[in-house]
LOVOTOR-311772 format. One record per residue (C-alpha): residue number from 1; residue in one letter; z, y, x. Coordinates in steps of 0.05 Angstrom, whole numbers, padded with zeros to 5 digits. Each point is the difference from the previous one (the first is absolute). Layout:
BEGIN
    i  aa      zz      yy      xx
  NUM   a       Z       Y       X
...
***
This chain:
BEGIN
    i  aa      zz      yy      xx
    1   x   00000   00000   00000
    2   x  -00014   00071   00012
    3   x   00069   00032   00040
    4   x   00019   00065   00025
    5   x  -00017   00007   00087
    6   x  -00004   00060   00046
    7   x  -00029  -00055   00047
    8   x  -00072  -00019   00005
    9   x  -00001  -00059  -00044
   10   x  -00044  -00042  -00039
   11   x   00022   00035  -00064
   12   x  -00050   00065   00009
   13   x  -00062  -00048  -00006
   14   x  -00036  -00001  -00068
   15   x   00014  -00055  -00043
   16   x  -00023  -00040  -00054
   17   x   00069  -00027  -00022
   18   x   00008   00039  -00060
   19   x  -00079  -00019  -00031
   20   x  -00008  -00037  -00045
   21   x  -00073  -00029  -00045
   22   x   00000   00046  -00060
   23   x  -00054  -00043  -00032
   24   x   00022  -00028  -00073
   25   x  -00038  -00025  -00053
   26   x   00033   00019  -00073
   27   x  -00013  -00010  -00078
   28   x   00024   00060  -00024
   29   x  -00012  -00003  -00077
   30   x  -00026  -00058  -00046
   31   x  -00020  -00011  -00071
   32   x  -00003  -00057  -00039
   33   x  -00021   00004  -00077
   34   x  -00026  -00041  -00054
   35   x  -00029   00026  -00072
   36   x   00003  -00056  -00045
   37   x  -00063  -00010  -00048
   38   x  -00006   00033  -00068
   39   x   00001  -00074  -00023
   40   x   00068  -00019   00023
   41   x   00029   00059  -00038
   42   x  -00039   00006  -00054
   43   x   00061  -00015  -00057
   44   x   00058   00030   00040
   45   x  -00025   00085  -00016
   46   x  -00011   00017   00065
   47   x  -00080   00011   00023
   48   x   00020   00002   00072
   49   x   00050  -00034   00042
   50   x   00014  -00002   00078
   51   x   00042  -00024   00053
   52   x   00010   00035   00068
   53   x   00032  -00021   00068
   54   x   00005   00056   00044
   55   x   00030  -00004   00075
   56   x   00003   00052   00049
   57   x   00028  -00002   00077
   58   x  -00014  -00081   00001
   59   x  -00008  -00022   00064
   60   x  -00010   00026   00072
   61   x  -00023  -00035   00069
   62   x   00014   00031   00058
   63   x   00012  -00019   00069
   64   x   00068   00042   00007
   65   x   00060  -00032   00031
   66   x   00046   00048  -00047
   67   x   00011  -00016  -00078
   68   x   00036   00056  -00021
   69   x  -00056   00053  -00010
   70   x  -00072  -00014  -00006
   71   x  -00068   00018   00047
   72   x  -00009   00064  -00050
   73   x   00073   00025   00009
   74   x   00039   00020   00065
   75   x   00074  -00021   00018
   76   x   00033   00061  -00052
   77   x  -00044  -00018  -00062
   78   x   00009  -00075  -00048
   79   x  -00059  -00037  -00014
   80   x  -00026   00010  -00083
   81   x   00030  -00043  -00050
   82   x  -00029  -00064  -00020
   83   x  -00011   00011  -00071
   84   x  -00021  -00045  -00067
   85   x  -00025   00017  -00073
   86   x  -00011  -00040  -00055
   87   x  -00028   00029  -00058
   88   x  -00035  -00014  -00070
   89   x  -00049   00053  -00030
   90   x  -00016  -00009  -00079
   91   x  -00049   00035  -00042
   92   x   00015   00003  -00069
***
């Protein structure tokens, strides 16, 4: 590690200790929905009827050694939430 000298030492070189590969691959938002057919729902009163899965923040691969934030962030900020939504959307 990096230490305080008045000597000529090996700590005034340049160093690459502290870099690390930024590169990340991420999948940041995703929708999944489904409109059921006018056939299914024909009797029930509603004309339209649909289902949505929603996901944002899912996964990220990166090639960092450190867990706690992620390649967008630095050390003082959190990585986003992992979030889920479920949801139903009816037409009457």
């Amino acid at each position: 590690y990096p230490a305080l000298s008045t000597k000529n030492s090996t700590n005034h070189r340049d160093s690459d200790f502290f870099l690390e590969n930024r590169s990340y691959f991420k999948l940041k938002n995703l929708e999944l929905a489904y409109t059921l057919p006018a056939s299914c729902i024909k009797g029930v009163g509603i004309s339209k009827l649909r289902f949505v899965l929603q996901g944002q923040n899912l996964f990220c691969i990166d090639h960092m050694n450190n867990d706690d934030f992620g390649p967008e962030n630095s050390y003082s900020t959190l990585s986003p939430y992992r979030s889920y939504s479920i949801g139903v959307r009816a037409t009457f």
